[in-house]
N, C-alpha and C positions, 0 to 999 in steps of 0.2 A: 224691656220691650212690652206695649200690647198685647193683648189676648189676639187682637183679631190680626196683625200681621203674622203672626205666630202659627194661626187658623191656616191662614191664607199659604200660607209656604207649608204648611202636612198637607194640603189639601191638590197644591198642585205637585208638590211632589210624589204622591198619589197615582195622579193622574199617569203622570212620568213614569215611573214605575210600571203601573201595568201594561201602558203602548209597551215598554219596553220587552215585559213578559208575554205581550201578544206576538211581538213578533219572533221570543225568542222559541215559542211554541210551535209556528209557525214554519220557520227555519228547519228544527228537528222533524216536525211531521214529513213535511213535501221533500228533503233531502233525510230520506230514513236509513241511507248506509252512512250517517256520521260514526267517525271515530268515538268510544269514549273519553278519549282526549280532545278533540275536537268539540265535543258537547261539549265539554267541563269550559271550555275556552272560552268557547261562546257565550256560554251563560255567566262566567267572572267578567269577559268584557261588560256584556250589554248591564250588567248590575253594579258596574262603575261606572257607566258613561250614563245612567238612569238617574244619578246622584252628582252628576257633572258641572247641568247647567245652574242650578241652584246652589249649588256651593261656589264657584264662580260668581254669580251673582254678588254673593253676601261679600266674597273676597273684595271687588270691585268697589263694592261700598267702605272699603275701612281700608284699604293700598290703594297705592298708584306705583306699581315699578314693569318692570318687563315683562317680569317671570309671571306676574296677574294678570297683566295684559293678554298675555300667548295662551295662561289657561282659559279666558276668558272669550278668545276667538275660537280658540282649538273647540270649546263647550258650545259656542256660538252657530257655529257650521254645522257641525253634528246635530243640533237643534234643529236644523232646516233639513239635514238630510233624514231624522226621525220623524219628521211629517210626511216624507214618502216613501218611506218605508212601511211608515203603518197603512198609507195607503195600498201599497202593492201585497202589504199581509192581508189587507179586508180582499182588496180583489184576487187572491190566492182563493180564499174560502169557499168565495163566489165563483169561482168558476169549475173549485172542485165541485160546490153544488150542481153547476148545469151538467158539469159531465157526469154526474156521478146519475142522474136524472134523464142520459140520453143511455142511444143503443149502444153508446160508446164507454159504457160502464166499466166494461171488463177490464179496460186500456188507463184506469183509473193511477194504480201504482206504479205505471213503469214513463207514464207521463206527467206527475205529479214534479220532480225535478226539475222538468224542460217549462211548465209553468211560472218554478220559483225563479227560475234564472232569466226568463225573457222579462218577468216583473219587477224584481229587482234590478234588474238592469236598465232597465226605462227608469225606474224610481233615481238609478244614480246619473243617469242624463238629465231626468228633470232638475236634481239641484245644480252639477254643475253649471246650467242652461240658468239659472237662477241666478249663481253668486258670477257669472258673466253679466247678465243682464242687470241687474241691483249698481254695479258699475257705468252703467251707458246711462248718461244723464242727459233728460230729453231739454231741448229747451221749446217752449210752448209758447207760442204770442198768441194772443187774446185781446179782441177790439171792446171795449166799453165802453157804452153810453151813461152818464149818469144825467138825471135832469139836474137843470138848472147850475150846471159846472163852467165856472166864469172863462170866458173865452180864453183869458192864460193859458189854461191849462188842456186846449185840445191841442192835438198833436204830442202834447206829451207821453212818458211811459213811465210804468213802474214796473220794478221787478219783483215779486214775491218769491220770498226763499223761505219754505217750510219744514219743519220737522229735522235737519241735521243730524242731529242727536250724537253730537261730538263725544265721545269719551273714547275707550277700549278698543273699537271694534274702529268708526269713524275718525281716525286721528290727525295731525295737522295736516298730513298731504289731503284728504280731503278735502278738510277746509281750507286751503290754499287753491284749491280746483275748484271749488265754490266762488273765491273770491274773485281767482282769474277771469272766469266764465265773467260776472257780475261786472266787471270792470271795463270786458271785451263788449260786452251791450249799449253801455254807457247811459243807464237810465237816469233819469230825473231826480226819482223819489225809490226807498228800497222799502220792505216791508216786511219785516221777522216774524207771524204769528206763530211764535211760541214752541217747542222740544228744539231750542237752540241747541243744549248740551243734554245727556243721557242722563244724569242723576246720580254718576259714580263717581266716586275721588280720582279726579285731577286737577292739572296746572290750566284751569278756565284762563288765564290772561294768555296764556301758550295758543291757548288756539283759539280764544277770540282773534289772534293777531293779527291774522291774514285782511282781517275785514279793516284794517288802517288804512291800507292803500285804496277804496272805493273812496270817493269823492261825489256824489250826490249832489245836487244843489241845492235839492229841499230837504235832505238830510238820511238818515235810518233809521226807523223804528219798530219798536220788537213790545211785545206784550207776554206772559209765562203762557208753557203750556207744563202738562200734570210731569212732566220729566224731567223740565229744571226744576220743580217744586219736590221732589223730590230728593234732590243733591242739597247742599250750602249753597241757598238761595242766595244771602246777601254778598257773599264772595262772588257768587256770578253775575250778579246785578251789578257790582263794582266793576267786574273784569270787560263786560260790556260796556259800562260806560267810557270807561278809560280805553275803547277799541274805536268810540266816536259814535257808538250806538245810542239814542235817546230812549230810556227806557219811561213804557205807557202804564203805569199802573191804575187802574181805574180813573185814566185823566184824557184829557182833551186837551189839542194843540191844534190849531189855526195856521195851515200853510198857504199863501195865498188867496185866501178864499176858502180853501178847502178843508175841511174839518176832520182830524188824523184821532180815530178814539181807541183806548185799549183796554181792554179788560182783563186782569188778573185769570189764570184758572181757575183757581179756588173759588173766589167769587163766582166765577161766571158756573158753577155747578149747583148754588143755591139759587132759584127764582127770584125770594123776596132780596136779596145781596143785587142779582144783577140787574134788576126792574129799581132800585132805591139807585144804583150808579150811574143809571141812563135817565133817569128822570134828573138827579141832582144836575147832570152837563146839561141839559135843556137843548135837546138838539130837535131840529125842527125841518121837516120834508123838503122847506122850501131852500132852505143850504145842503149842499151838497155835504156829504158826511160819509169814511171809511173807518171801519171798525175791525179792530185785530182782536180777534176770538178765536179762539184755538180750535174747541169742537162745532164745525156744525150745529151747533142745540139754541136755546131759547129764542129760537126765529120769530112768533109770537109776539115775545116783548121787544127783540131788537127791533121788527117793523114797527111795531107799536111806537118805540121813542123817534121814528121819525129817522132812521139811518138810512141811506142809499144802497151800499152796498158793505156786506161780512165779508173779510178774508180771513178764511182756515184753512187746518191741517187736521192732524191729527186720526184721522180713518188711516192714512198711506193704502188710501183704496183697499184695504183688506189685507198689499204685500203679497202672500203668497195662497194658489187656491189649496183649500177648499176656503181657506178663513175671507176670499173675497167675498163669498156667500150670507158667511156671517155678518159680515160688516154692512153689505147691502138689505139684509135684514132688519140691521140698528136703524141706519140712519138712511136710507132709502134710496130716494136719488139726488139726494145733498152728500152721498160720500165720494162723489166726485163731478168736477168739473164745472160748470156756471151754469145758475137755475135760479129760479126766481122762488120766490115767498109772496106773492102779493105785489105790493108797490115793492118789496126788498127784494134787491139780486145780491147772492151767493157765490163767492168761489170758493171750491174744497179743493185743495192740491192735493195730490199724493204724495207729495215732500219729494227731498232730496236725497234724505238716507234712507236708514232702517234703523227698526229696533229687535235685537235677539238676533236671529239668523239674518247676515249679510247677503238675504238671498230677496229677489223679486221672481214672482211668476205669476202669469193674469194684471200683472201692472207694472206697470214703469216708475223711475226714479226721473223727477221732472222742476225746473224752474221754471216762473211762469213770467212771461212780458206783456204787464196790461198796457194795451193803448188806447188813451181816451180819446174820444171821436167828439 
């Protein structure tokens, strides 16, 4: 293995580790008549399950059977409910500060409990409220104008299905509810930008399968994003094709008039790679032209070559708060929904699955029905 994935996995398991020790600090301060058995408890739990989702992970990557799967959910959840839990440890702190700061000082110790318990207790409504929600798959319709789009194709629709991220957690009954959904629309043309599958060992022809039964006229295409790049690309390239999926690798296809272009992840992370791919197709303002690009990014050169309109993924709107902040951070207001660049209009889905915690909050889990006007 590399230095730097090696880096990268001390570094967030690190991280992991101390959320883990702040909250298990936390815990013991605000309920300060814990048992010493009780302590001990709590502290061998939270220092196994601090080492949980990263050893899962790695499992994930080298099996495919049950018993990885289930550690891999069981690590998964837990993941989601450790982001608000650390949330409810931070505002534990913070509000011992304001009372410790008001007249109500004295009243500091014998109400420090009734704090931990109404915060944590919200903290485990939020996730459950999450891995409910992460389930409710919206369906969005979306009217588009492109110029100069040959009269064929108004009134038609496309479906955009983004981010899936089939492995472990997402398994076929998903994508059998993905496909049903898809099928009950009855769109035209379909459009995969890219985390079709998670990046972990499984049977990819297993759960492309579902997507047999859609029938398109103008067919299904999918371009990588950084999570199947991660797994046995070429086995999933295959498993997609043989599921009816036309896979876009830095290429262009002509449907009707209309110009269906794809861009690799990989590529599309370096400038000089994805300005050399878009120049080589020679697309040009005056043909209409759609582009499967996983992240939001190089909008500059994509308007530049002369594309109508980007469909990504990949933000999933942030997923769950605080990280929708972050994300709106990265990528602005291209991490969701339809915006322009210039002459180029944008769509950012928040996808259909998740990745890590099976949980949404601050965003939905959504398939999008573009209809050209």
């Amino acid at each position: 293995m590399k230095a730097w994935p090696v880096l990268a996995i001390v570094f967030i398991e690190a991280i992991l580790f101390l959320a883990h020790w702040f909250i298990y600090r936390t815990l013991v301060v605000f309920w300060g008549n814990l048992s010493p058995a009780a302590t001990l408890a709590l502290r061998d739990a939270l220092i196994l399950l601090a080492f949980s989702f990263i050893a899962a992970a790695l499992l994930s990557f080298r099996f495919s059977n049950l018993l990885v799967t289930a550690i891999y959910k069981i690590a998964a959840v837990w993941l989601g409910f450790l982001n608000f839990f650390f949330l409810a440890a931070c505002l534990c702190w913070l509000a011992n500060l304001a009372l410790l700061l008001s007249p109500l000082a004295s009243t500091l110790p014998r109400n420090r409990p009734l704090i931990a318990a109404v915060l944590f207790a919200l903290a485990i409504v939020a996730g459950i409220y999450g891995l409910l929600n992460a389930q409710w798959i919206r369906i969005r319709r979306v009217p588009i104008h492109l110029p100069n789009l040959p009269a064929s194709w108004r009134g038609r629709t496309a479906l955009l299905v983004s981010d899936l991220h089939l492995g472990h957690v997402n398994g076929l009954g998903f994508s059998r509810r993905i496909a049903d959904l898809a099928v009950r629309l009855r769109p035209d043309i379909v459009f995969l930008p890219g985390d079709f599958f998670d990046g972990a060992r499984m049977d990819p022809d297993r759960l492309a399968a579902p997507f047999l039964k859609l029938s398109p006229p103008f067919g299904i295409y999918y371009s990588t994003g950084n999570h199947d790049e991660y797994g046995d690309l070429p086995h999933y390239l295959e498993a997609l094709t043989r599921a009816g999926i036309r896979v876009l690798a830095n290429e262009k296809v002509t449907v009707d008039g209309l110009h269906i272009v794809g861009v690799s992840y990989g590529d599309s992370t370096s400038i000089l790679r994805v300005r050399a791919t878009l120049e080589a197709l020679r697309l040009r303002p005056s043909q209409p032209s759609i582009l499967l690009n996983h992240a939001p990014s190089r909008l500059p050169i994509v308007e530049q070559a002369g594309v109508s309109l980007q469909l990504s993924g990949h933000t999933h709107g942030g997923q769950l708060f605080p990280f929708t902040w972050f994300t709106r951070r990265a990528f602005g207001k291209f991490t969701y929904g339809l915006q322009r660049f210039g002459a180029l209009q944008v769509y950012t889905s928040s996808g259909a699955g998740t990745w890590g915690p099976p949980m949404r909050v601050g965003t939905h889990p959504e398939i999008v029905l573009l209809q050209f006007e």
